[in-house]
Backbone bond lengths (Angstrom), bond angles and torsions (degrees), N, CA, C in turn:
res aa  C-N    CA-C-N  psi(-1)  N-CA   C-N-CA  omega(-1)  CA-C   N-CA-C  phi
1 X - - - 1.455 - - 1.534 111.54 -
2 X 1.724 106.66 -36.09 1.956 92.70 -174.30 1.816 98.22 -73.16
3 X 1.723 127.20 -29.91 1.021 100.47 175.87 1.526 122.13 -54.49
4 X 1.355 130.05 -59.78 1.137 128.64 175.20 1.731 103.99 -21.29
5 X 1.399 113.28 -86.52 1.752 120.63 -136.58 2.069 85.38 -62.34
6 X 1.644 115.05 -36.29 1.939 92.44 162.87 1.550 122.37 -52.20
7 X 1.449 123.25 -51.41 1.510 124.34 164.97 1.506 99.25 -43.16
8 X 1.233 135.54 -92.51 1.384 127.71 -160.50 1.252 118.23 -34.21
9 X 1.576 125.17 -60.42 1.168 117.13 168.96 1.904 125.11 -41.26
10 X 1.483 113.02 -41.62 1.202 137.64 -160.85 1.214 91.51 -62.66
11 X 1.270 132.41 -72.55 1.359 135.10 -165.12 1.740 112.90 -90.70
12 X 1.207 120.68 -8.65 1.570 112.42 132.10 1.975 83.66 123.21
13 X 1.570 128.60 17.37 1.120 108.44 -172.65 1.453 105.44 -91.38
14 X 1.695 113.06 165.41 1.436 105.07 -165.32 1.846 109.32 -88.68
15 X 1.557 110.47 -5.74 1.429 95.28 -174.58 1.851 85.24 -142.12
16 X 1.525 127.08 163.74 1.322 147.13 160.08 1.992 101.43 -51.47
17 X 1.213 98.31 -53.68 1.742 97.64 168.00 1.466 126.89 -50.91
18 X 1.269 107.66 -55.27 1.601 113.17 170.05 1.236 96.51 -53.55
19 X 1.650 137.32 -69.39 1.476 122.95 -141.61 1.514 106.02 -71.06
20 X 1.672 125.75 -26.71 0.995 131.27 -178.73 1.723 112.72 -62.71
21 X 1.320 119.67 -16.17 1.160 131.85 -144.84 1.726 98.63 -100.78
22 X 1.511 95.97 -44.88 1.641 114.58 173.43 1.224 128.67 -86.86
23 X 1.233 104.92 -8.34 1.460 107.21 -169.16 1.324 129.99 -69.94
24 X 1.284 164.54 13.49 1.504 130.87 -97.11 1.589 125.52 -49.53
25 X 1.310 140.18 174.44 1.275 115.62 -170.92 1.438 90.79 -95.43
26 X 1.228 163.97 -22.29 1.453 152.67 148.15 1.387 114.40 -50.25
27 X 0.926 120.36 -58.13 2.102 99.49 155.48 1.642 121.71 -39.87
28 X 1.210 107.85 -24.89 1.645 105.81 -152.21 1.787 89.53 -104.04
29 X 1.623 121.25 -7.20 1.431 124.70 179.78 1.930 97.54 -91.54
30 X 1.491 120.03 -36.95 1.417 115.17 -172.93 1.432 102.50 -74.51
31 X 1.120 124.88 -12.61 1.641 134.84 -159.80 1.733 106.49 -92.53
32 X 1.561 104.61 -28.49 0.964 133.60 -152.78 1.726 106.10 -102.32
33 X 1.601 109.45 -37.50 1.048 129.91 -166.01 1.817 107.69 -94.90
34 X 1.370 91.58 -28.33 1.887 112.23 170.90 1.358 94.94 -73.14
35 X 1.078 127.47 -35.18 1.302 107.00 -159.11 1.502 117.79 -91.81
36 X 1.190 104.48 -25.57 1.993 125.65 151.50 0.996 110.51 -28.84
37 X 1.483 112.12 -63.62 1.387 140.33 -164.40 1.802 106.85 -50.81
38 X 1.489 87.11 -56.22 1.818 113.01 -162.47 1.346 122.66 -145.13
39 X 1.592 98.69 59.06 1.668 63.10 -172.23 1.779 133.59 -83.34
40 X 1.161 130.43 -159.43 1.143 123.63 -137.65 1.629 95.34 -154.64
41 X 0.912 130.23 141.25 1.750 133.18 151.46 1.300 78.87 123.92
42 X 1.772 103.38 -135.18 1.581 114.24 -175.98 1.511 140.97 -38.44
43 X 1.528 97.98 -61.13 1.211 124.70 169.44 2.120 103.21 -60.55
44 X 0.666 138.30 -8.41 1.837 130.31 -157.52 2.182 76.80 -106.39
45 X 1.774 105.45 -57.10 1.631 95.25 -170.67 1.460 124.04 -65.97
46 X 1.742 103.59 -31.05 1.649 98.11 164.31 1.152 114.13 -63.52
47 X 1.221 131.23 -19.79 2.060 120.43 -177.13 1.731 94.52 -77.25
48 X 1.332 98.64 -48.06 1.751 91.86 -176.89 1.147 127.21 -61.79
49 X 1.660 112.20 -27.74 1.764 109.55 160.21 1.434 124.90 -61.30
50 X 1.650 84.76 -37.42 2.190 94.99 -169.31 1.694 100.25 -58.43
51 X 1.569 115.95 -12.45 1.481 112.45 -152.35 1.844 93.86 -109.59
52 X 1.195 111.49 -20.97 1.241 117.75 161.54 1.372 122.90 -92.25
53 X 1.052 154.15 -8.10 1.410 154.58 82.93 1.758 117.37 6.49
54 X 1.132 114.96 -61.56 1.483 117.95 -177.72 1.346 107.41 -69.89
55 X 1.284 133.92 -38.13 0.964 152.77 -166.21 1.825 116.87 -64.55
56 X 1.536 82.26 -42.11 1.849 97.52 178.16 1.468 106.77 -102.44
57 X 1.861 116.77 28.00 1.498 119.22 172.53 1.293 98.34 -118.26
58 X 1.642 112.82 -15.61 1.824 124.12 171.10 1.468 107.32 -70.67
59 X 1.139 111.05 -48.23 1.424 144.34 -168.09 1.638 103.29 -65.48
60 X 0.697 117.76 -31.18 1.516 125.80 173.79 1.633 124.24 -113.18
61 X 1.323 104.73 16.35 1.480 102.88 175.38 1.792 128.49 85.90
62 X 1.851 95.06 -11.49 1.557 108.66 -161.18 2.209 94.37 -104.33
63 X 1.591 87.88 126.05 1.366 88.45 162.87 1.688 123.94 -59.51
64 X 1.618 84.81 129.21 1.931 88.44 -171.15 1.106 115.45 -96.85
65 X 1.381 116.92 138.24 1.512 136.85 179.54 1.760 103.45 -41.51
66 X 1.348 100.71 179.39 1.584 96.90 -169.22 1.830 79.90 -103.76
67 X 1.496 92.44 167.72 1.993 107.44 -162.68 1.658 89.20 -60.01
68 X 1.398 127.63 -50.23 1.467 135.27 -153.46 1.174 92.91 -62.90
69 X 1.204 146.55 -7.92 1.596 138.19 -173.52 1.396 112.47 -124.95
70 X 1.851 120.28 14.41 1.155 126.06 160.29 1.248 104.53 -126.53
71 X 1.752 128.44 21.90 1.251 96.56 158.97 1.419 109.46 -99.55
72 X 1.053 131.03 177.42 1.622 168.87 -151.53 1.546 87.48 -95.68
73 X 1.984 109.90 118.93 0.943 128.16 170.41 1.619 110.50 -124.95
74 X 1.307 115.55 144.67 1.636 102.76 173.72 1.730 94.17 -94.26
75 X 1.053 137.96 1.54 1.548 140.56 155.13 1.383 111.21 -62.74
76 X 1.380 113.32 98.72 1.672 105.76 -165.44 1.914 90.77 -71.74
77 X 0.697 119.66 -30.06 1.781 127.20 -160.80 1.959 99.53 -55.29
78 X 1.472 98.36 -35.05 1.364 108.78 -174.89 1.552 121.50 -61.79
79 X 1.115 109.83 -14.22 1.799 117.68 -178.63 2.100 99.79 -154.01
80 X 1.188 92.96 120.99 1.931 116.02 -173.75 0.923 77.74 -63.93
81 X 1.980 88.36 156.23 1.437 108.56 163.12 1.879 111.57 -63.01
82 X 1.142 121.41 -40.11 1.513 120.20 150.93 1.207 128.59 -36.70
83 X 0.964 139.67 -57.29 1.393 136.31 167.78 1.474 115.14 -37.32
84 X 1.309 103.88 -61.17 1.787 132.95 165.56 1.480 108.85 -18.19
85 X 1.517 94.67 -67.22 1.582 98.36 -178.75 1.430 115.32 -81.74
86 X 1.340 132.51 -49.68 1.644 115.28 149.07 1.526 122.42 2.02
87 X 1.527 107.24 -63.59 1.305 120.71 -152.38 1.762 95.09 -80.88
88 X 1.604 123.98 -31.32 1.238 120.68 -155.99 1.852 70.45 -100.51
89 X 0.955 155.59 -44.84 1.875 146.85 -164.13 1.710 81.80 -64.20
90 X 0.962 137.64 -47.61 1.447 119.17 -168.05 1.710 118.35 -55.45
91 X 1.678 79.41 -40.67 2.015 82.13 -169.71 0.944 112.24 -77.59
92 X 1.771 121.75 -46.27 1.732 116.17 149.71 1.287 140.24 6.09
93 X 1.817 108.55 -70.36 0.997 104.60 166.85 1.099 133.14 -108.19
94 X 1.560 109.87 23.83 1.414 113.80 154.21 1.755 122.04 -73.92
95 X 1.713 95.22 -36.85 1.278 100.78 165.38 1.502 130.12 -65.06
96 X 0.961 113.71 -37.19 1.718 123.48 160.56 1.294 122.76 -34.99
97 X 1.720 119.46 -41.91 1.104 134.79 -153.11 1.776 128.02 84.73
98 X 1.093 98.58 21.32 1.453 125.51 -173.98 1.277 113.07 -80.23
């Protein structure tokens, strides 16, 4: 279902019903199969943060976590309150100038 309502939005229809309606289902498998590939929207900017995050743990001398443990979970259980602060001590002193 979240692929769908990204397709709907993606290609600009106003409901998951309409796009289902237009789609053909062999368009809706390459769309589907791109998106395996790459996907794109939410999931594409959390990898690009998790990768900018790691980046400023290189950047600072500190061995960096692997990407899968800086992306963005709505499972709070998935990343410690430790980790948490790791991740916010990094930006800190990036913000500092550190």
């Amino acid at each position: 279902m979240q692929f769908d309502l990204l397709l709907t939005r993606t290609l600009g229809y106003s409901s998951v019903r309409q796009m289902r309606d237009s789609v053909p289902c062999g368009e809706y498998a390459l769309w589907e199969a791109e998106y395996e590939r790459s996907p794109w929207g939410e999931v594409r900017d959390n990898f690009h943060a998790a990768l900018v995050v790691r980046s400023n743990y290189a950047a600072n001398g500190a061995d960096p976590p692997d990407i899968i443990d800086l992306m963005y979970s709505v499972n709070a259980e998935d990343q410690s309150e430790e980790d948490m602060k790791k991740i916010a001590a990094v930006y800190k002193r990036r913000s500092d100038g550190n």
